[in-house]
Every structure is written in C-alpha cells, then in structure tokens.
Backbone as CSV, one residue per row, in Angstrom:
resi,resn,N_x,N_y,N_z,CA_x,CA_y,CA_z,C_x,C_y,C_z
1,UNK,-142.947,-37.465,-189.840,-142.916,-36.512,-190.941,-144.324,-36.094,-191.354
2,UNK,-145.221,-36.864,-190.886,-146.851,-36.277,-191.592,-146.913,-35.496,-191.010
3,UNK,-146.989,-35.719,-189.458,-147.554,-34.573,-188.554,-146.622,-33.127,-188.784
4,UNK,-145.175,-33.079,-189.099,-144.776,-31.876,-189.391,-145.243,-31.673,-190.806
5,UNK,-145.908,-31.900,-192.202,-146.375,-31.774,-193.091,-147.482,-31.257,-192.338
6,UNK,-148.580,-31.452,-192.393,-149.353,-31.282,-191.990,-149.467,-29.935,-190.964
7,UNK,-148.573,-29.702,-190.038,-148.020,-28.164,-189.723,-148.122,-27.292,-190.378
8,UNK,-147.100,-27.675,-191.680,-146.736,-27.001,-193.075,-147.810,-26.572,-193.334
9,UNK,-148.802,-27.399,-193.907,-149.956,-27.280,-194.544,-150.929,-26.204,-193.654
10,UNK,-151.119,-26.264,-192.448,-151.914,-25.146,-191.719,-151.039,-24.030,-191.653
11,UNK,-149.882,-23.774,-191.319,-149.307,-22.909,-191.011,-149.612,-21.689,-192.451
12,UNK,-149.466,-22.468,-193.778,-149.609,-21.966,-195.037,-151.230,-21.382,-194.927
13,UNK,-151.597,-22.257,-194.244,-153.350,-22.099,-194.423,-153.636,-20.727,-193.915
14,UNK,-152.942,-20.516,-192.768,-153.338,-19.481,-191.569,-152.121,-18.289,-192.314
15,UNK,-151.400,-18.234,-193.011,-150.635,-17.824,-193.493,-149.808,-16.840,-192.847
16,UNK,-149.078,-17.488,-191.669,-148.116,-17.400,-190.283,-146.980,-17.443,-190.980
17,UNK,-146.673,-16.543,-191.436,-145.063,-16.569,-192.318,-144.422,-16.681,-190.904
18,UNK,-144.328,-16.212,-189.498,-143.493,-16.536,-188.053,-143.380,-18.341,-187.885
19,UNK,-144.422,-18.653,-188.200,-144.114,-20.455,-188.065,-143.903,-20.783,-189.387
20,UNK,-144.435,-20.624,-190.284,-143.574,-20.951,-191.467,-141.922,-20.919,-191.706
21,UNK,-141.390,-19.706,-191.123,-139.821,-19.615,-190.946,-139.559,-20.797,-189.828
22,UNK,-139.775,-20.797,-188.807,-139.516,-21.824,-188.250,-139.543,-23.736,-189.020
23,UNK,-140.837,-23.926,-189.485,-140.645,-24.824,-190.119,-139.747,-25.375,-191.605
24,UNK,-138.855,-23.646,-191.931,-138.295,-23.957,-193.227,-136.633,-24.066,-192.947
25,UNK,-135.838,-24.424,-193.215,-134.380,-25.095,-193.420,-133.971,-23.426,-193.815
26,UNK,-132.754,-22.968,-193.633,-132.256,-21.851,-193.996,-132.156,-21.515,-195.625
27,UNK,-131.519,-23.157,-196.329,-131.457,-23.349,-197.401,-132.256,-23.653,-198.600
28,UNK,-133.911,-23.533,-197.637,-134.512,-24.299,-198.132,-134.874,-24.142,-199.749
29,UNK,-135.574,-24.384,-200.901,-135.857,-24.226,-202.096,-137.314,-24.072,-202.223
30,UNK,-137.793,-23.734,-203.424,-138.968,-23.647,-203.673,-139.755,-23.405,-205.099
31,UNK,-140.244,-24.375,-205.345,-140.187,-24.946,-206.820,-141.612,-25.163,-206.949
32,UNK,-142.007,-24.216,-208.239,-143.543,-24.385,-208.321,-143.485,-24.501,-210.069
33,UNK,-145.327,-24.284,-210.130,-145.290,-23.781,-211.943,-144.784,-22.307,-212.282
34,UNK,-145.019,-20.960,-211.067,-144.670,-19.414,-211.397,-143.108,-19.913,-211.470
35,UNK,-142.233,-19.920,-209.925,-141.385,-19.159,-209.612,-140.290,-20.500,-208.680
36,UNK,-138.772,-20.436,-208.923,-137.999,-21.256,-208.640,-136.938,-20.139,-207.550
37,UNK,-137.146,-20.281,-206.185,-136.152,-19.624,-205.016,-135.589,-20.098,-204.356
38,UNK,-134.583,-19.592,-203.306,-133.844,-20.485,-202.777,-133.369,-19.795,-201.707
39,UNK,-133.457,-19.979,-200.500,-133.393,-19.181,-199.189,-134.462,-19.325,-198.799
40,UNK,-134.561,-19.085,-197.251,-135.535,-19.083,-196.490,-136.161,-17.688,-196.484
41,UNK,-135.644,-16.346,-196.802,-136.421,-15.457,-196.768,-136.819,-15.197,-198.221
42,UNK,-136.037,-15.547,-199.375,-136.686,-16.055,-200.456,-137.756,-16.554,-200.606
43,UNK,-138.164,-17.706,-200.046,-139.121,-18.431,-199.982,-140.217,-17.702,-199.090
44,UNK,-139.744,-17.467,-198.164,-141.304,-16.250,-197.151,-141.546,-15.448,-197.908
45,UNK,-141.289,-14.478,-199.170,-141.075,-13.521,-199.822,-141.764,-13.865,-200.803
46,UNK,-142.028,-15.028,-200.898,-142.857,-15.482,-202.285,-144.317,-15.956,-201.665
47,UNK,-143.933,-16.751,-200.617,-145.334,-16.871,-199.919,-145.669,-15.961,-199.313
48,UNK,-145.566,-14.785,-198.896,-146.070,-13.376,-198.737,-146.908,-13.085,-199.976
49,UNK,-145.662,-13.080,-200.696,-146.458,-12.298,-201.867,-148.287,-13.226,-202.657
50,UNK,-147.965,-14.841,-202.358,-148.999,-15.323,-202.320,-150.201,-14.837,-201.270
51,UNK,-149.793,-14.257,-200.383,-150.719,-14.425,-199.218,-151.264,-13.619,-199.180
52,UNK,-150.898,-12.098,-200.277,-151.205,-10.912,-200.417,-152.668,-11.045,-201.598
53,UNK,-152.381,-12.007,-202.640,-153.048,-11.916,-203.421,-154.117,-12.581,-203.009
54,UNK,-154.851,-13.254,-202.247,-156.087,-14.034,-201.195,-156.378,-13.778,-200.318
55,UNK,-157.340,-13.261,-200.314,-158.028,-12.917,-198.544,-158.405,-14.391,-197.934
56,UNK,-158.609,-15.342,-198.612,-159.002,-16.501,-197.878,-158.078,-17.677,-198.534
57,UNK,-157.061,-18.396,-198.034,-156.450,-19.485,-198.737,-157.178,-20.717,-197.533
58,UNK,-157.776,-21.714,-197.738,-157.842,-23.303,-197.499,-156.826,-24.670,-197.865
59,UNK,-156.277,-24.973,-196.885,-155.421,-26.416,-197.628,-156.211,-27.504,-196.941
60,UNK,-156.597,-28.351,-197.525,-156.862,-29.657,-197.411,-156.621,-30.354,-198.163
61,UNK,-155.628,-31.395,-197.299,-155.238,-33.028,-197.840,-156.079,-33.901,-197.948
62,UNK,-156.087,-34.403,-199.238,-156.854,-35.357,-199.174,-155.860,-36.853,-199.226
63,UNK,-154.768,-36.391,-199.624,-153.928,-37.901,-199.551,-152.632,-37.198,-198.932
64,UNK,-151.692,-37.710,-197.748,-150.212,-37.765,-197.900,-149.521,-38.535,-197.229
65,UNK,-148.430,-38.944,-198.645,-147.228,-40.151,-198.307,-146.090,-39.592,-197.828
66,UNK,-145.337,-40.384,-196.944,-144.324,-40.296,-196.095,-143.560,-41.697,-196.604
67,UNK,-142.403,-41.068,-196.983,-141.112,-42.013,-196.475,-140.076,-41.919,-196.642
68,UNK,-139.533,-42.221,-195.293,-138.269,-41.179,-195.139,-138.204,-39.823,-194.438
69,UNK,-137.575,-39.292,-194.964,-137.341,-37.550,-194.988,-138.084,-36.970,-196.462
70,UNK,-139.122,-37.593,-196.997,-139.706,-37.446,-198.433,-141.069,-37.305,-197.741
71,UNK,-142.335,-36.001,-197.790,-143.962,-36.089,-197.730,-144.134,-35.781,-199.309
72,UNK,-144.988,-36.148,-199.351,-146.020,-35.624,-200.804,-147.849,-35.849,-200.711
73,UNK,-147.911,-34.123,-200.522,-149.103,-34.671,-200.076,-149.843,-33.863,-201.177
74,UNK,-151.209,-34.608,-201.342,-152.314,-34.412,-202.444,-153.072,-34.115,-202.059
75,UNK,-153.336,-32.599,-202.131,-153.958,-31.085,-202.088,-154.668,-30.458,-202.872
76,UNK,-156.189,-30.401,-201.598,-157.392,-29.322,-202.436,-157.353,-27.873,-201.934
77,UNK,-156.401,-26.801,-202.428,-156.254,-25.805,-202.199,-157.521,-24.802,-202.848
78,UNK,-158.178,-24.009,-202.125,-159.333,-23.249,-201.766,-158.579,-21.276,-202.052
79,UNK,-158.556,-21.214,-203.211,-158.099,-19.286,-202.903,-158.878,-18.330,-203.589
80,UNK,-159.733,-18.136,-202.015,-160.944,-17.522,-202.681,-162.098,-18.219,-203.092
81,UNK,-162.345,-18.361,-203.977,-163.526,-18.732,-204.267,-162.918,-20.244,-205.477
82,UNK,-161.698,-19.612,-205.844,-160.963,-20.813,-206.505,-160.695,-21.655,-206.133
83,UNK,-160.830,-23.052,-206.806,-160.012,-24.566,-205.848,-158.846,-24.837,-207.438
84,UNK,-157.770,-25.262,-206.505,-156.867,-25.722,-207.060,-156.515,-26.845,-206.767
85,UNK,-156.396,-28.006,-207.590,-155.664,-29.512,-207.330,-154.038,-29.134,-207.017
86,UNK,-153.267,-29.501,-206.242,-151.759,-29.325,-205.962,-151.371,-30.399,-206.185
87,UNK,-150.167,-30.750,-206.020,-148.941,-31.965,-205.298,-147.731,-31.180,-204.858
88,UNK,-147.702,-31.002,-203.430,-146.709,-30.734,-202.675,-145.709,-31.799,-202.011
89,UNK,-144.661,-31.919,-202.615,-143.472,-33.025,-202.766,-142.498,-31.723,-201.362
90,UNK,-142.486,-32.574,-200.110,-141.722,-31.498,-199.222,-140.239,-33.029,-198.772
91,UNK,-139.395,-31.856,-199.141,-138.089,-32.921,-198.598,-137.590,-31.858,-197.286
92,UNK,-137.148,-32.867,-196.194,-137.120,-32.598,-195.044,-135.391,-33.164,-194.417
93,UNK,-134.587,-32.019,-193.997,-133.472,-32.283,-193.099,-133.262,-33.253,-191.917
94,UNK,-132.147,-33.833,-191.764,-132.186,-34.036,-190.697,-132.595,-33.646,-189.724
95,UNK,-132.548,-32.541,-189.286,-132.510,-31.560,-188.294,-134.759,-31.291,-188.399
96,UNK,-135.455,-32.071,-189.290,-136.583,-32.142,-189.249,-137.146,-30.396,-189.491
97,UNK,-136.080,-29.809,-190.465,-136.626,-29.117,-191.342,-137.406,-29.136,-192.949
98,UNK,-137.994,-28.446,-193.275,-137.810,-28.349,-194.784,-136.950,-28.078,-195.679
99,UNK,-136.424,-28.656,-196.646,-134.710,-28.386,-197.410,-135.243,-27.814,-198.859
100,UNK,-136.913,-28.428,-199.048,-136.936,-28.132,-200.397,-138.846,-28.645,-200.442
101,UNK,-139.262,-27.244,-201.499,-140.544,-27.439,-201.347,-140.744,-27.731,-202.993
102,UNK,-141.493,-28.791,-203.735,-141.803,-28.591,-205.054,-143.326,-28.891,-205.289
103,UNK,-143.933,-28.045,-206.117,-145.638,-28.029,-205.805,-145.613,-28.049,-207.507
104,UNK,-146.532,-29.194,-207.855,-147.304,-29.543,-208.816,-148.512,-28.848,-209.188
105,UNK,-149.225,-28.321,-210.129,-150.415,-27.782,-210.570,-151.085,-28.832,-211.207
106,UNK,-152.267,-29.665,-211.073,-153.381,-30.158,-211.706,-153.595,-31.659,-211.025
C-alpha cells in the first residue's frame, strides 16, 4: 500500500488526471477543508480544477503509515511559491484501488 500511495502522491504531483483515474475506485470519495465529492469523475473534476489554479504543485512525504487497506501520509505540499502542511488519510479497495480520499489542513 505505500508504494501505491506514493503513486498517488506523484501522479497528483505531475498532475496526470489519466493515472490518477486509474489509481481511483469508481466510487471513490473525496473529503477535504473546501469541498466533499463522490465519484471518480467528481473527484478528477475537483483535482482539475486544483491543477488549474498552480502552475507548479510539489508533494513530499515526509511521514507515511500503512495498515491494512488504511495510508496516511504526512505532507509538505509546495503550490507555487506556497507550502502547505497536509494529512492525506487514503482508504484503499480490495481490488487495490482508492475508495476514499480525506486530506487534513495544518
């Protein structure tokens, strides 16, 4: 599960909404401080619209736990010239999708 986190995390970086769909569950969710969606093109639709507002996004982990079908990883997000502290809590399908994304601010 890290190494597909960690996917997550570049794929967002490089902001490949084509591997991002791949890595997300049909059903998946998406739960932040803005905005609460639910679908997979829901969810590309919001990270688009993130991806629109940054010419440059950076993710780097500095911590992430695994266990289970549960990552949470602890994130120095870079947008722009801004850094943001995260916590990205990713729950993961059987099927070694994403089912549900919830991201912490501070």
């Amino acid at each position: 599960m890290n190494a597909l986190a960690l996917t997550y995390f570049r794929a967002f970086a490089a902001k490949d909404l084509a591997q991002l769909r791949e890595l997300l569950d049909a059903d998946v969710t998406l739960r932040d401080w803005v905005v609460e969606v639910k679908g997979r093109d829901e969810v590309l639709v919001e990270m688009s619209r993130s991806f629109e507002s940054f010419a440059s996004i950076q993710v780097t982990p500095i911590h992430v736990y695994c266990d289970q079908s549960t990552v949470i990883g602890e994130l120095d997000i870079a947008l722009d010239s801004e850094h943001i502290k995260v916590v990205d809590v990713l729950e993961y399908s059987s099927d070694r999708k994403i089912r549900a994304i919830r991201a912490f601010k501070g």
